[in-house]
TIDRENKOL-640875 format. One record per residue (C-alpha): x, y, z; chain; residue number from 1. Coordinates in steps of 0.02 Angstrom, whole numbers, m for minus. Example, Ala and Ser with C-alpha at 12.3 -4.5 7.8 and 13.67 -1.06 7.14 Angstrom:
2
      c1      c2      c3  cadena  num
     615    m225     390       A    1
     684     m53     357       A    2
This chain:
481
      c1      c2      c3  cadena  num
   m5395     105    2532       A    1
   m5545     241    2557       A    2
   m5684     204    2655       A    3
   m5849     266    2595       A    4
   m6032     237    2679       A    5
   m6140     327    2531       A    6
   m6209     230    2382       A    7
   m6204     322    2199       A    8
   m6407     320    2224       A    9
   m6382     383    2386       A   10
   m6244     517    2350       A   11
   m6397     571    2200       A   12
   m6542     569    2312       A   13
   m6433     698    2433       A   14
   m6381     786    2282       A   15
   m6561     790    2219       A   16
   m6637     857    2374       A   17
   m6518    1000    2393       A   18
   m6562    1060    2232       A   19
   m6726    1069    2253       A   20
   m6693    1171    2431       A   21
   m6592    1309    2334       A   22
   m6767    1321    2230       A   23
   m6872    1322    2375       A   24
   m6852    1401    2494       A   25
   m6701    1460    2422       A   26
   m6547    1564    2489       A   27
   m6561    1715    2586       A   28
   m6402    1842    2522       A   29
   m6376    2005    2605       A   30
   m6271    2097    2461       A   31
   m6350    2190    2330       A   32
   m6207    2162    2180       A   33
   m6213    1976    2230       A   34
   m6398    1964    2206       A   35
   m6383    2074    2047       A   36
   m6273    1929    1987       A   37
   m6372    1797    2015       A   38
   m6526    1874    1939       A   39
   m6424    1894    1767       A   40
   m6363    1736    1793       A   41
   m6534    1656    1774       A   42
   m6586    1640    1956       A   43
   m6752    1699    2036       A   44
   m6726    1844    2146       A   45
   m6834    1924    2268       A   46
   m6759    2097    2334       A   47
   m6869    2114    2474       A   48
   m6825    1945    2568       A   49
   m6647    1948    2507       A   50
   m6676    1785    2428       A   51
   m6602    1705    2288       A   52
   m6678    1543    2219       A   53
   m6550    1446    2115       A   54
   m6581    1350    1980       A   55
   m6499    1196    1939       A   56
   m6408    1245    1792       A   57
   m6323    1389    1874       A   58
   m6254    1264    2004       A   59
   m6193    1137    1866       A   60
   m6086    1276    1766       A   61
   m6035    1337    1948       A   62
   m5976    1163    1982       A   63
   m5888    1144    1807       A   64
   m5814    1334    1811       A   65
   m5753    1325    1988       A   66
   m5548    1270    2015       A   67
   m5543    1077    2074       A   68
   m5346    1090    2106       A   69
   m5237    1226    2208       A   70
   m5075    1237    2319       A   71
   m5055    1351    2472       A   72
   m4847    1419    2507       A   73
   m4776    1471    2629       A   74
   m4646    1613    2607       A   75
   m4542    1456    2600       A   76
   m4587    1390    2449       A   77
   m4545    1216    2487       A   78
   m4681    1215    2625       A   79
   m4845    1188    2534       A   80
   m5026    1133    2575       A   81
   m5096    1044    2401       A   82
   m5263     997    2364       A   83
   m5355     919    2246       A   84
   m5212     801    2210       A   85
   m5227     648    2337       A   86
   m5132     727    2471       A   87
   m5176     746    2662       A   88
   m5156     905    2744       A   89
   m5182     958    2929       A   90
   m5211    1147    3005       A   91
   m5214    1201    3176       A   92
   m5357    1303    3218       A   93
   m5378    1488    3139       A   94
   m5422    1578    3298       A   95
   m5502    1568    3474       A   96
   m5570    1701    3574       A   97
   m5492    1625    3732       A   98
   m5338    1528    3775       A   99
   m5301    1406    3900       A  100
   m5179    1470    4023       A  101
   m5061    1304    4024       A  102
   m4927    1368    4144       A  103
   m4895    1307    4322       A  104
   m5018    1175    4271       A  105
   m4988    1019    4409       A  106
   m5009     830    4282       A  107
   m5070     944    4148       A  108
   m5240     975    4204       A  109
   m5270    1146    4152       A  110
   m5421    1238    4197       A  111
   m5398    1420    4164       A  112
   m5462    1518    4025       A  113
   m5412    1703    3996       A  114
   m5441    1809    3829       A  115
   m5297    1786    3679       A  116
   m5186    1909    3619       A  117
   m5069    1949    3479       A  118
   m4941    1881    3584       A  119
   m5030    1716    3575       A  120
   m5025    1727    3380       A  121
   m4860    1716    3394       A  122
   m4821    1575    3529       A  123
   m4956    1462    3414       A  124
   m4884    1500    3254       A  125
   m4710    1461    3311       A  126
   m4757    1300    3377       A  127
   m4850    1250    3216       A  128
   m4682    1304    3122       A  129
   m4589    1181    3235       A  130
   m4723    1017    3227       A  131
   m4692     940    3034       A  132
   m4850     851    3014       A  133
   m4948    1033    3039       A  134
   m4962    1089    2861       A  135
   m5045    1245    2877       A  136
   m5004    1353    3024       A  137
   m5158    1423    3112       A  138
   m5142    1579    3236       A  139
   m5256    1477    3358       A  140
   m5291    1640    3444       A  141
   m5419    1780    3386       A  142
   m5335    1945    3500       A  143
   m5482    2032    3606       A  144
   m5365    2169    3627       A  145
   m5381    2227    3428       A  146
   m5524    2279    3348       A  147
   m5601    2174    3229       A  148
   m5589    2294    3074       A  149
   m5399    2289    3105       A  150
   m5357    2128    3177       A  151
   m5343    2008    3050       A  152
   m5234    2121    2974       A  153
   m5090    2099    3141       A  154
   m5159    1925    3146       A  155
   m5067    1903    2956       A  156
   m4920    2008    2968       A  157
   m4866    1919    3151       A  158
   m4895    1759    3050       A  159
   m4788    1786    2932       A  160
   m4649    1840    3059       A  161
   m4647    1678    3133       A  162
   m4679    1533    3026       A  163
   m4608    1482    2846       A  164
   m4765    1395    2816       A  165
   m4933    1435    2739       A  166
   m5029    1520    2862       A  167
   m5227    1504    2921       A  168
   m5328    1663    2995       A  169
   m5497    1724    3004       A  170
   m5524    1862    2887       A  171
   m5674    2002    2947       A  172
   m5706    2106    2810       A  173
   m5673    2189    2624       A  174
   m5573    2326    2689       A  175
   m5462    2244    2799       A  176
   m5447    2096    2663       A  177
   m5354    2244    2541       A  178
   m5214    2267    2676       A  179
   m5210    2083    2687       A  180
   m5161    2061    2525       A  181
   m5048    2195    2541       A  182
   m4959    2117    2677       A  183
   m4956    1941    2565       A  184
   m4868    2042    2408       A  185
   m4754    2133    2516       A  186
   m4688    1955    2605       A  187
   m4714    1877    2414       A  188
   m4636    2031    2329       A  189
   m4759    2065    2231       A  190
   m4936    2061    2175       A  191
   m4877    1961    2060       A  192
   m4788    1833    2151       A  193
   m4956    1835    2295       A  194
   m5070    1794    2173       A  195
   m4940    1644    2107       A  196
   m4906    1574    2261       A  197
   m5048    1614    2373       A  198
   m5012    1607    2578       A  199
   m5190    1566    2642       A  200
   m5371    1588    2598       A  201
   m5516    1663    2662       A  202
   m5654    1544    2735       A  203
   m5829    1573    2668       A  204
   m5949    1505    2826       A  205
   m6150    1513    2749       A  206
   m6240    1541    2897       A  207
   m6375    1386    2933       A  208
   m6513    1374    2877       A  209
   m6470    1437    2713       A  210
   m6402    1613    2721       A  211
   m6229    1693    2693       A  212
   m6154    1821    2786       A  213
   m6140    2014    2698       A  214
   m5951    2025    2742       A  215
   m5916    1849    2731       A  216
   m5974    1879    2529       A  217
   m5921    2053    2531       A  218
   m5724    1995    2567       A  219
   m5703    1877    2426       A  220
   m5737    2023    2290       A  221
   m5568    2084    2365       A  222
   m5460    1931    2388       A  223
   m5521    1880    2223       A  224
   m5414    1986    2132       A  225
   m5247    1882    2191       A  226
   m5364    1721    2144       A  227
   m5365    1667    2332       A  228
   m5461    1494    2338       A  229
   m5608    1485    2447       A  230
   m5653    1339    2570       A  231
   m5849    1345    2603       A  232
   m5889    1269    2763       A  233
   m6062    1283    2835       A  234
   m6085    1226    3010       A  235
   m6242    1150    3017       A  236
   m6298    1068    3185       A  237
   m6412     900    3185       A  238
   m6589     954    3259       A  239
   m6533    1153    3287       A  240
   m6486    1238    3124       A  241
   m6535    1073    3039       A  242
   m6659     939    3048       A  243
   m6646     830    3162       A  244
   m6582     677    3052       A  245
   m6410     658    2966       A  246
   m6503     637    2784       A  247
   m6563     783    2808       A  248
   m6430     893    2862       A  249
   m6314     831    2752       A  250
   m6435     898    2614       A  251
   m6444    1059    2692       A  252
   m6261    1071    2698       A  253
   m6247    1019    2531       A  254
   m6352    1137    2470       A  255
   m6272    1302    2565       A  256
   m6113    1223    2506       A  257
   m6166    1251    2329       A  258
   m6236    1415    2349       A  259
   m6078    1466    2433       A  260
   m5994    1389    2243       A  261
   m6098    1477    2143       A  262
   m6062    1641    2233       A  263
   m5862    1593    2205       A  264
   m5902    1580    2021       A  265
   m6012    1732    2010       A  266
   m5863    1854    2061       A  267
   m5724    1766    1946       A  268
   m5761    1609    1855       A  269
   m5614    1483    1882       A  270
   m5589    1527    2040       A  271
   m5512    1391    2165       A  272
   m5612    1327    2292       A  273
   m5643    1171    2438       A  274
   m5808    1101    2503       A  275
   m5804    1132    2681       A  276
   m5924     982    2718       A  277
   m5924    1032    2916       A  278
   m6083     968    2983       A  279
   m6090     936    3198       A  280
   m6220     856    3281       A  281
   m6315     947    3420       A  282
   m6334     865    3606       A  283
   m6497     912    3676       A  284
   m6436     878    3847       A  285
   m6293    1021    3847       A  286
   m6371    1137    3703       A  287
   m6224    1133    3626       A  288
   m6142    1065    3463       A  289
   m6042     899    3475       A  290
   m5865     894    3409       A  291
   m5828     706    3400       A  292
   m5952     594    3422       A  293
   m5998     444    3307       A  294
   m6096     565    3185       A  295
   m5957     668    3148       A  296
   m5865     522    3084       A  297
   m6029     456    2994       A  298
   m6051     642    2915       A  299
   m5874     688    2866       A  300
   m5845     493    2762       A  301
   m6018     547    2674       A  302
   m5974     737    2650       A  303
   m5777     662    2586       A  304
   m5893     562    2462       A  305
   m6005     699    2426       A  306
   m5872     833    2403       A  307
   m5758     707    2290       A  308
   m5896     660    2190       A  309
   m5894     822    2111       A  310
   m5710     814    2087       A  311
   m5689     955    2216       A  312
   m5552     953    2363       A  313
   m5617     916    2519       A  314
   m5615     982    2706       A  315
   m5675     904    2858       A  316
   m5685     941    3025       A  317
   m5600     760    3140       A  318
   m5444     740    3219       A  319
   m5572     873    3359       A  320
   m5631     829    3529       A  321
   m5744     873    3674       A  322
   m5611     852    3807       A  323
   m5561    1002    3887       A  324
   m5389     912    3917       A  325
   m5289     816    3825       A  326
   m5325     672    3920       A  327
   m5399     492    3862       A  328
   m5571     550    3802       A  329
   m5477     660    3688       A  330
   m5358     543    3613       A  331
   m5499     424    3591       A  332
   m5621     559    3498       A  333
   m5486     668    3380       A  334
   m5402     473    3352       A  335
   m5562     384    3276       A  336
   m5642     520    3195       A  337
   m5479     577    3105       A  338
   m5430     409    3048       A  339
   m5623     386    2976       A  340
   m5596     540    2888       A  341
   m5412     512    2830       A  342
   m5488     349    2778       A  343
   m5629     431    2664       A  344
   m5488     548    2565       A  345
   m5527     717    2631       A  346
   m5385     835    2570       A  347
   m5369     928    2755       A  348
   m5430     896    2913       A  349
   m5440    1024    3062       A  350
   m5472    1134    3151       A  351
   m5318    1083    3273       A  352
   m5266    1116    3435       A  353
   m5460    1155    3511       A  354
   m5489    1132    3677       A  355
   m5689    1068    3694       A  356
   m5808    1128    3575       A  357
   m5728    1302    3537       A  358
   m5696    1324    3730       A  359
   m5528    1381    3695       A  360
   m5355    1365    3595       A  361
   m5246    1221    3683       A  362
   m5038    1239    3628       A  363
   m5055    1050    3719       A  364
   m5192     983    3645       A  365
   m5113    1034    3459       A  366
   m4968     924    3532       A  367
   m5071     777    3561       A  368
   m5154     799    3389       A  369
   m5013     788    3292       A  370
   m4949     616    3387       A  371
   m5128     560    3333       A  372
   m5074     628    3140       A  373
   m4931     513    3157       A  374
   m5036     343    3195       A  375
   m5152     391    3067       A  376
   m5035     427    2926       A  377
   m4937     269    2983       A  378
   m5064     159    2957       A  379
   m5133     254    2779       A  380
   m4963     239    2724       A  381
   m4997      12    2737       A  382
   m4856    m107    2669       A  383
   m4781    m189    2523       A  384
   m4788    m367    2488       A  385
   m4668    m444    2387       A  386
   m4494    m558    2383       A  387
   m4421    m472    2500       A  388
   m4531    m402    2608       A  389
   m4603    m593    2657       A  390
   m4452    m660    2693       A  391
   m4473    m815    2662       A  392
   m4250    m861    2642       A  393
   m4220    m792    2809       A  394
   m4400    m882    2915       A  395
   m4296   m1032    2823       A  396
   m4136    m987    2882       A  397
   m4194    m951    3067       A  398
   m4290   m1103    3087       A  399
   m4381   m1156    3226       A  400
   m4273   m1108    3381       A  401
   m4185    m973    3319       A  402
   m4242    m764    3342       A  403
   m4245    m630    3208       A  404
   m4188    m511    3312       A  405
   m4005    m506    3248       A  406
   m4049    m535    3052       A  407
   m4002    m415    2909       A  408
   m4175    m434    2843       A  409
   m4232    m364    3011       A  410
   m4109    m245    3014       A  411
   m4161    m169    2840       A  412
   m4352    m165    2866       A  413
   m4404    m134    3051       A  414
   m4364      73    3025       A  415
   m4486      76    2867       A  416
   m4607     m58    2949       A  417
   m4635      14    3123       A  418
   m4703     190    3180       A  419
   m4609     248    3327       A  420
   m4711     386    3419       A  421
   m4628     537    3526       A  422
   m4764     541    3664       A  423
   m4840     375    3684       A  424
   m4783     243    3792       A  425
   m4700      74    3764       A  426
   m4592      58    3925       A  427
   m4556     m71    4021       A  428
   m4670     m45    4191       A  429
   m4508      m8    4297       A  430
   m4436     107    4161       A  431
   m4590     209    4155       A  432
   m4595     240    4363       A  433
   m4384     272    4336       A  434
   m4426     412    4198       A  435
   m4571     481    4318       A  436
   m4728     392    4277       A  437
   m4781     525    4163       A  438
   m4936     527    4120       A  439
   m4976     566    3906       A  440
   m5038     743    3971       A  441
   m4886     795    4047       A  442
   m4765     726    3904       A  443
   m4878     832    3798       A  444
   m4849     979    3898       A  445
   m4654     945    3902       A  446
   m4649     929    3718       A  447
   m4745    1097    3696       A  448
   m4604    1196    3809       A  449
   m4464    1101    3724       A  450
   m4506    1142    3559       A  451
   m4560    1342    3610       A  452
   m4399    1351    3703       A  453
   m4269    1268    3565       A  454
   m4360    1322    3389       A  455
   m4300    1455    3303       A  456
   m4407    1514    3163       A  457
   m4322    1571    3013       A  458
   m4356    1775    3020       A  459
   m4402    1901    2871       A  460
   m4280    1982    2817       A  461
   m4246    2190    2871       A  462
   m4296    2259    2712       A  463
   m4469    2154    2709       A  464
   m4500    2185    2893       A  465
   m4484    2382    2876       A  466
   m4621    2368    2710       A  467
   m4726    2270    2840       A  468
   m4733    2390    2961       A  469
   m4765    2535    2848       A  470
   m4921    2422    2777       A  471
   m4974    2409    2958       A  472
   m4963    2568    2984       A  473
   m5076    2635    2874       A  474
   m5198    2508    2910       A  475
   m5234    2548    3087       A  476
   m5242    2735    3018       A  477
   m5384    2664    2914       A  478
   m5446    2541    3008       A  479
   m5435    2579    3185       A  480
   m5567    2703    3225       A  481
């Protein structure tokens, strides 16, 4: 099933306009050897305004050249994030300036905010190592206590101590991104094996309306060489950084997601990428972007349908909320506009685990989420019908006075029929005041200290750890100024 809202004519007249915005007004790039490539590529370049009109035939061999297929590993192997291949992945969220402090927190109603920290990296990471449906483990906190030439580099390496899984961080810049990689071959043990089974990726954001970021561009001519696929995600906001209709910021997105292809392409043909179609709506009451509301749900089925059209893997930004807590507003936002998207065929759907719009990094709300995952995937997953799944020998056999609760036909099917959840509740009234009358907030909670107290990730081994703190080493020598 795959639920769509864009017509081919529509999906073309989209497609059409976003061409003709890369002509006019065009792109502005900050990087000199990226605009040298895209004037020998054919495109119109003006080097005082930095910007690059593409033509449509550049985008067209970008779109054929670029890699429609890749896999993510952890240093497990067996733990992989596919795409391009019908799959569903979900990430918690790369990073957060602040984190919510969630102890001592009376029903779960946190509402405390203090910087993150390294040390957060490593309480997130373990918890995404320890929830199954989280495919790719995000460090959920961005430390204020690093500098930002360095940090991403910590950020990786305390990853990689604590999760088995492929891992999701902000990268900052070309110089740190060499250490990066670094720290990937050494975990890998190799270049070799890095470049095979890649970790993570970098995340190319264009900057709306139309422009890229210099170190955003400048990064990828580094993680390049290990062939690191690129998700392009512009963040274009309805009636702020984009008009004020959904036509036309879709077209806008479209078109920065393109530009952010053809850059891909430019520095190595073939390489692996996602279309980040990540548009929010703005609300003009708050002046600020809106995380779940029905446009997001509207926008991420017609990016899905945009990005697949192309034959690229898509990611999408549901499954999010504007809740603070993980209270009923929450599971009402992340569940609608997740299933819409799951529904549409995006290949990964985050960023996890956020409380409000980028307020914060939530370990409890990531908990909620991936009960939410559960449903959803439940009902994606739908159900036979056949001989033996109707039943029609034992509805004969039971008749009419008779139950089904004691059949063998019940018996085989109910485990494979029915989703039992871990949070939400089915009790009997009296049960539920007996166990505490919890409310789904504070099971939350409880299931986020269970699972930090009891899981054990598996830990690198001596020999690796030593080469990871030598690689560290010299990059804060570098780095750290």
């Amino acid at each position: 099933m795959e639920l769509t809202i864009l017509s081919r004519s529509q999906i073309a007249k989209l497609h059409d306009a976003a061409l003709s915005l890369l002509l006019s007004p065009g792109v502005r790039i900050p990087h000199a050897e990226m605009r040298a490539r895209f004037k020998a590529a054919g495109a119109e370049v003006d080097a005082d305004s930095e910007v690059v009109r593409i033509p449509e035939a550049l985008v067209m061999a970008s779109l054929d050249s670029a890699g429609k297929a890749f896999t993510l590993y952890g240093r497990d192997r067996a733990h992989q994030a596919r795409y391009g291949v019908g799959e569903r992945n979900y990430n918690s969220i790369a990073g957060e300036a602040s984190w919510v402090i969630e102890e001592n927190c009376p029903g779960g109603r946190c509402t405390q905010r203090r910087y993150a920290t390294l040390a957060d990296v490593a309480t997130a990471t373990r918890l995404g190592d320890a929830l199954p449906r989280i495919t790719l483990v995000g460090a959920m906190a961005d430390p204020q206590e690093l500098p930002p030439s360095y940090r991403c580099v910590a950020v990786a390496a305390e990853q990689l101590k604590h999760t088995t899984k492929p891992i999701h961080f902000w990268f900052s810049g070309r110089a740190s991104a060499r250490y990066v990689l670094e720290v990937m071959a050494v975990v890998s043990g190799s270049e070799e094996a890095a470049t095979q089974y890649p970790l993570a990726y970098p995340f190319l954001e264009p900057i709306s309306p139309l422009k890229f970021p210099h170190d955003g561009i400048d990064l990828l001519f580094e993680t390049a060489r290990f062939s690191l696929p690129v998700p392009i995600g512009p963040m274009a906001q309805v009636g702020a950084t984009a008009p004020g209709t959904l036509a036309g910021t879709l077209a806008q997105e479209h078109a920065e997601i393109l530009a952010g292809i053809c850059i891909t392409q430019l520095i190595k043909p073939g390489l692996p990428v996602c279309y980040g179609g990540i548009p929010h709506a703005f609300d003009m009451r708050t002046t600020q972007l809106i995380f779940a509301g029905p446009e997001q749900a509207l926008m991420a089925i017609a990016m899905t349908q945009m990005g697949k059209h192309f034959g690229l893997p898509v990611y999408i930004n549901v499954g999010l909320t504007d809740s603070k807590l993980p209270d009923a507003q929450a599971g009402l936002e992340a569940g609608i506009t997740l299933a819409c998207g799951a529904l549409a065929g995006a290949d990964i759907f985050g960023h996890l685990g956020i409380a409000g719009v980028d307020q914060a990094s939530s370990l409890t709300m990531l908990v909620l989420q991936h009960e939410i995952i559960g449903y959803v995937e439940r009902m994606l997953r739908g159900f036979d019908i056949d001989d033996e799944t109707l039943g029609l020998d034992v509805v004969r056999s039971v008749g009419h006075d008779g139950t089904f609760l004691d059949t063998m036909h019940t018996v085989r099917h109910f485990r494979q029929e029915l989703w039992f959840p871990q949070l939400l509740d089915r009790a009997y009234w009296a049960n539920w005041v007996d166990e505490g009358a919890t409310t789904m907030q504070e099971r939350c909670a409880e299931m986020k200290d269970r699972l930090l107290r009891d899981h054990k990730p598996v830990p690198l081994d001596d020999d690796t750890q030593r080469e990871l703190e030598k690689v560290l080493a010299a990059a804060r020598r570098e780095l750290v100024r």
